[in-house]
C-alpha positions in Angstrom: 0.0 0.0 0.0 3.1 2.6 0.8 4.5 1.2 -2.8 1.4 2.2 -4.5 1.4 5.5 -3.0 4.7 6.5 -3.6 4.7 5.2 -7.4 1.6 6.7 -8.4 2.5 10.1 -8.0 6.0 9.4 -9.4 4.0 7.5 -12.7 1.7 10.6 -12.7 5.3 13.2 -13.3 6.8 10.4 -15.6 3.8 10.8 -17.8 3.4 14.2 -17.6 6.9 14.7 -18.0 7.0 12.8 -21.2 3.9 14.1 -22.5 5.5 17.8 -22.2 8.6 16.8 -24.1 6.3 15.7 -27.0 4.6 19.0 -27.0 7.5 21.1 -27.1 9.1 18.9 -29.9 6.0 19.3 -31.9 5.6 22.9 -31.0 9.1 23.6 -31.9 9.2 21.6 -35.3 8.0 23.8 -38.6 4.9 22.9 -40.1 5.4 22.9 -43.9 3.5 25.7 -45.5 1.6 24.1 -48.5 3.4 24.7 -52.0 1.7 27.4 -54.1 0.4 26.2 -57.5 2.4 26.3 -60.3 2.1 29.4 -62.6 0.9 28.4 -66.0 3.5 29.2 -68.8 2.8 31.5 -71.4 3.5 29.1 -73.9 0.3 27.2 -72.2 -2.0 29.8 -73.0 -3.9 30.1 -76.1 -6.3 33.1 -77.0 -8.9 34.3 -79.4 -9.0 37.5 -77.9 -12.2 39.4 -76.6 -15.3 40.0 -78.6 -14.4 44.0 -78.3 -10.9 45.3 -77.2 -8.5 45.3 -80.2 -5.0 43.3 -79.0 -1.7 46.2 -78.2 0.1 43.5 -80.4 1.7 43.8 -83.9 2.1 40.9 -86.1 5.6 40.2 -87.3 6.9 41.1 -91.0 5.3 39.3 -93.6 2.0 37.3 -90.6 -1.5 38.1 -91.8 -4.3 37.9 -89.2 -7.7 37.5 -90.9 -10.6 37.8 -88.3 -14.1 37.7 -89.6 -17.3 38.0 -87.1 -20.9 37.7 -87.9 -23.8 39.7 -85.3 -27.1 40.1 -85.2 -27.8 43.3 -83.7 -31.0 43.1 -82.0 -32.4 46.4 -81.4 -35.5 47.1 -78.7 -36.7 50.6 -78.9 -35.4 53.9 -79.3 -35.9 56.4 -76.0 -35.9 60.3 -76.7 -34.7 62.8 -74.1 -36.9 62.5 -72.0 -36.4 58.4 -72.0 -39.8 57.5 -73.4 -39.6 54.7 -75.7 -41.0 53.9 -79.1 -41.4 49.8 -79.2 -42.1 50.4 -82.9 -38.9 50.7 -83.7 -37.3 47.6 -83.2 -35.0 46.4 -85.9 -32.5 43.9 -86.4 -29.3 44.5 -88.2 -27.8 41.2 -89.4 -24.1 41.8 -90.1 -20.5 40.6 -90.4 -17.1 42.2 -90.5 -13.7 41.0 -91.0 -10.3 42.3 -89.3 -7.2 41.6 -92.1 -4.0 43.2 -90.4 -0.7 42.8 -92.1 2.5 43.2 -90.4 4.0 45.2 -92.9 7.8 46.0 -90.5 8.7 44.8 -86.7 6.3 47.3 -84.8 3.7 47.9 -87.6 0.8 46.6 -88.8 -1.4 47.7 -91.5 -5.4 46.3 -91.5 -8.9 46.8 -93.3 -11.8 46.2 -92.2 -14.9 45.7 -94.7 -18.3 45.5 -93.0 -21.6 44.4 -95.0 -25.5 44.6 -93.8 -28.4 43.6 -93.8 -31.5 45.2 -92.0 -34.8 44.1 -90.7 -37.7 46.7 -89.3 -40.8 46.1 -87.7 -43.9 47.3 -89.5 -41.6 48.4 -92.3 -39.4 47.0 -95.3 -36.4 45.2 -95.1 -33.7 45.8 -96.9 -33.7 45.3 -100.5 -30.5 43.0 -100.3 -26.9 42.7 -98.0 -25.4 46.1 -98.1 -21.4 46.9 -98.1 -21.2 49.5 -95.1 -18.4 51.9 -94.0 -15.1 50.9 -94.8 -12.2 51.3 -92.3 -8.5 50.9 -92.7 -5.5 51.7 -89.8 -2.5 51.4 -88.6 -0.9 50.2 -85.7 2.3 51.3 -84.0 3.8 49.4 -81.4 5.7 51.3 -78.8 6.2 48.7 -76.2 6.5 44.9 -76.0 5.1 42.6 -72.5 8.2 40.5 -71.1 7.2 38.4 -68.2 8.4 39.5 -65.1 8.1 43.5 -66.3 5.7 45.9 -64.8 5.2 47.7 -68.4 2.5 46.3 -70.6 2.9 45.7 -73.9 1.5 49.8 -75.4 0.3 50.4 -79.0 -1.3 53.7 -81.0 -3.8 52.7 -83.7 -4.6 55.5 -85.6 -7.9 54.6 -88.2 -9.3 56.5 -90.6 -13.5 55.5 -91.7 -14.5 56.2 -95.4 -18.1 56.9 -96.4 -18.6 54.1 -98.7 -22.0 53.2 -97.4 -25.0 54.5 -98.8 -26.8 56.4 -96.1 -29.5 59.3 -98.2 -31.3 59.7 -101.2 -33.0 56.3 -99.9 -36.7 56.2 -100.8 -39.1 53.8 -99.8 -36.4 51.6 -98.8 -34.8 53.2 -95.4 -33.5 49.7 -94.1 -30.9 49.9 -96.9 -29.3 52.9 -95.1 -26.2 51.5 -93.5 -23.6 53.9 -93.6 -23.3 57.4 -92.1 -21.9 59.8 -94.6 -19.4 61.5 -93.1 -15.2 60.4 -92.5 -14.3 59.4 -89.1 -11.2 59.6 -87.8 -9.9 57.6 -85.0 -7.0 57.8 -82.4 -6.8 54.9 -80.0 -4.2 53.6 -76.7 -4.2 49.8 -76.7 -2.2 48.4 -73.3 -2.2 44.6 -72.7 -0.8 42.5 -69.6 -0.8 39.8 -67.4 -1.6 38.4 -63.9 -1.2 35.2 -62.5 -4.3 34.2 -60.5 -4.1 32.5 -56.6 -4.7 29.1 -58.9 -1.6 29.6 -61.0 -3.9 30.3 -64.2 -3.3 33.3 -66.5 -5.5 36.1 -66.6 -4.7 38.7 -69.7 -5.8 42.3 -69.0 -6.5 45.3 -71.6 -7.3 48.5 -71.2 -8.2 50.2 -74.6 -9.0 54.2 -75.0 -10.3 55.7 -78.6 -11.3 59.3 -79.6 -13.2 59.5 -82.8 -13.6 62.6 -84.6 -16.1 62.9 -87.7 -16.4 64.9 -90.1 -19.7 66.1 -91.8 -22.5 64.8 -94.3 -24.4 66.2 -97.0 -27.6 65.0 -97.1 -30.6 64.7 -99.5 -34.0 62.9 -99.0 -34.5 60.3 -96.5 -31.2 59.2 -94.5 -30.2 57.3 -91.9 -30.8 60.6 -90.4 -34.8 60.3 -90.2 -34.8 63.2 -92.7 -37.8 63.3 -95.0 -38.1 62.9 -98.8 -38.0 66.8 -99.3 -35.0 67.6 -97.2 -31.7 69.2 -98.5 -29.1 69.7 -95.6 -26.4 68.3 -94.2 -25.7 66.2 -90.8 -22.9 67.1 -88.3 -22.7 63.2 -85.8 -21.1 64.2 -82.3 -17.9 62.8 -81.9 -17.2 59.5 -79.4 -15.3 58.6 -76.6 -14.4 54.9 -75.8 -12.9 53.0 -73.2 -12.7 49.4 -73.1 -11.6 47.1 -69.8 -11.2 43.6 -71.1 -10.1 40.7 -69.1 -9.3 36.7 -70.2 -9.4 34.0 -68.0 -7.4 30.9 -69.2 -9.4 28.3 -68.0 -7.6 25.5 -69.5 -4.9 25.8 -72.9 -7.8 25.8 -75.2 -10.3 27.2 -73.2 -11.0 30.8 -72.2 -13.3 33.1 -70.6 -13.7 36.7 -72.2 -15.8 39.7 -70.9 -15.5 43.7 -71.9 -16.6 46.3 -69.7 -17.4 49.2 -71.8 -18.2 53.4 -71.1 -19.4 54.7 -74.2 -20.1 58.7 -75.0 -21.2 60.3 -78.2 -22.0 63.8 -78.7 -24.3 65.4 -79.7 -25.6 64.4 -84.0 -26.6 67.8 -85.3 -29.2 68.0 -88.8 -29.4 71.5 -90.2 -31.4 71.8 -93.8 -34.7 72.7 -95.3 -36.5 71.6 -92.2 -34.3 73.9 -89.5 -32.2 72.4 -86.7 -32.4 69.2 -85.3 -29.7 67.7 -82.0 -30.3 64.0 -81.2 -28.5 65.2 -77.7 -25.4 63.4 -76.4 -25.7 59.8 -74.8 -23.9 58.0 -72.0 -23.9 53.8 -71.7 -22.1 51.5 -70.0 -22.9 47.6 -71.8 -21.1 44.3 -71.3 -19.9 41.8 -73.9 -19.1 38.3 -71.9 -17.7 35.4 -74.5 -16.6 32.0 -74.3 -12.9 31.3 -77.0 -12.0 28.2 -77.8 -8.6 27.6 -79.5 -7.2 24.6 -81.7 -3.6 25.8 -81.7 -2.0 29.0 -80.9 -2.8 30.5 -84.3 -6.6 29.1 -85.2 -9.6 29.8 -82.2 -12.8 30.4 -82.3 -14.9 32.8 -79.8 -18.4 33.6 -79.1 -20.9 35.9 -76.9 -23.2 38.5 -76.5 -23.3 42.4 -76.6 -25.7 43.5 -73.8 -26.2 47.1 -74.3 -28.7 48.4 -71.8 -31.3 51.3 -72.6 -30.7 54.6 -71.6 -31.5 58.4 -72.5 -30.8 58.4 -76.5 -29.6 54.6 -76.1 -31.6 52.1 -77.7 -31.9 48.5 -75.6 -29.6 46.3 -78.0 -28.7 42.3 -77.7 -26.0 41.7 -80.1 -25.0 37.8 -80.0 -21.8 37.6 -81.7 -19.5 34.9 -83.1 -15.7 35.3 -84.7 -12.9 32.5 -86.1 -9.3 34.3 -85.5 -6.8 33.4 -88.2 -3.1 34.0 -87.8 -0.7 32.7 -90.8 
């Protein structure tokens, strides 16, 4: 019985003596941090490119990139001034357009970009058969190239220039085969591209595009794209626009990628002065969205598609524009 209570207690320190020296080898052993993901490689990453923001990017001497998209833009009433809408008016533009960019030396690139249309108005005629629109052309300069590891983004000035080649007056009884505007635009734009590397490891590509376009002015006669009547002889002044367009790709696997543009847009005010007086459609504000989906084959051949949700707003018509393009690099 004296045995028993003399080696209890000393069992009792034994224990806790041991049980201490496990906790402080424990406490004062490292636990591993876990290893952070591996960052995708560049050379992993295929894109399209979003449905909106052109790429900061030149094509080497003597690469073509031939980019052709087809769009359906649906429009859903047009609100005045005072935002009251006119359901009447909604239309559907079918469309396509094709990007062909040459690299003509190391940091230029040359491109065109012929658009054709074909329109669709309720309660009214169609068009009277597809339509060649506006025809652009520019140029791109690049000033700086990304190189992983570098804050600077890879930087670019387009300049582009718009040429009148649609018909937009003297249209009749057939309106819906207006498609053009009249007048030269001229367009001044700062492309910036760059990457992030996401918690996961995957690659998110960022651009941030700005474009000022300045146009010029249109004579018009008879009914235009305008809403000028049969009699009319004048001449239409548009406002000029302001762009800026925040794109962002998520590389969700080599091949596949998600897309989305945020977009502010502002035009000024579209001035009509003739044989009818003065008419201002007033400036406009909008802020729209244009998610997409790419998928790419190799680094040179993808294919993307989405949708243009433009939201209505004070001289904004409601438009859903679903969109689909192949990119092309040879």
């Amino acid at each position: 019985m004296e045995i028993s209570r003399v080696f209890n207690p000393v069992l009792v320190a034994c224990i806790a003596f041991l049980a201490g020296a496990a906790v402080a080898k424990a406490q004062s052993t490292p636990i591993p941090s876990p290893s952070p993901p591996p960052r995708q490689a560049l050379s992993d990453a295929w894109w399209t490119g979003p449905l909106l923001a052109p790429s900061a990017g030149t094509l080497p001497r003597g690469h073509v990139l031939v980019e052709p998209y087809v769009f359906d833009v649906g429009q859903y009433g047009e609100y005045n001034a005072r935002g009251a809408q006119n359901p009447a008016t909604h239309s559907n533009s079918y469309g396509s357009l094709t990007y062909i960019i040459y690299g003509l030396a190391k940091r230029v690139s040359l491109g065109v970009v012929p658009v054709f249309s074909y329109n669709t108005v309720a309660g009214a005629a169609s068009s009277s058969g597809i339509r060649f629109g506006d025809l652009a052309v520019q140029a791109q300069y690049g000033i700086a190239h990304y190189h992983p590891g570098s804050w600077i983004p890879a930087i670019a000035i387009n300049l582009g220039e718009t040429f009148p080649t649609g018909r937009y007056d003297r249209l009749g009884n057939d309106p819906a085969d207006g498609v053009g505007s009249g007048a030269g635009t001229t367009t001044v734009s700062l492309y910036t591209q760059t990457y992030f590397w996401t918690s996961n490891g995957r690659i998110l590509r960022f651009r941030l595009n700005a474009s000022q376009a300045f146009s010029g002015t249109a004579s018009v006669t008879g009914v235009s794209v305008y809403g000028t009547p049969a009699d009319f002889h004048g001449y239409a002044k548009p406002g000029n626009g302001f762009t800026l367009d925040v794109a962002q790709e998520y590389s969700i696997t080599r091949s596949w990628v998600f897309a989305i543009d945020e977009v502010y847009h502002h035009s000024g005010n579209t001035q009509v002065v003739g044989t009818n007086g003065v008419t201002n459609s007033g400036q406009s504000i909008v802020y729209y969205l244009a998610p997409a989906v790419e998928y790419n084959w190799t680094p040179n051949v993808g294919i993307i598609a989405g949708v243009r949700v433009v939201p209505a707003g004070v001289n904004t018509s409601a438009t859903l524009t679903p969109v689909m393009a192949i990119n092309i690099v040879h």
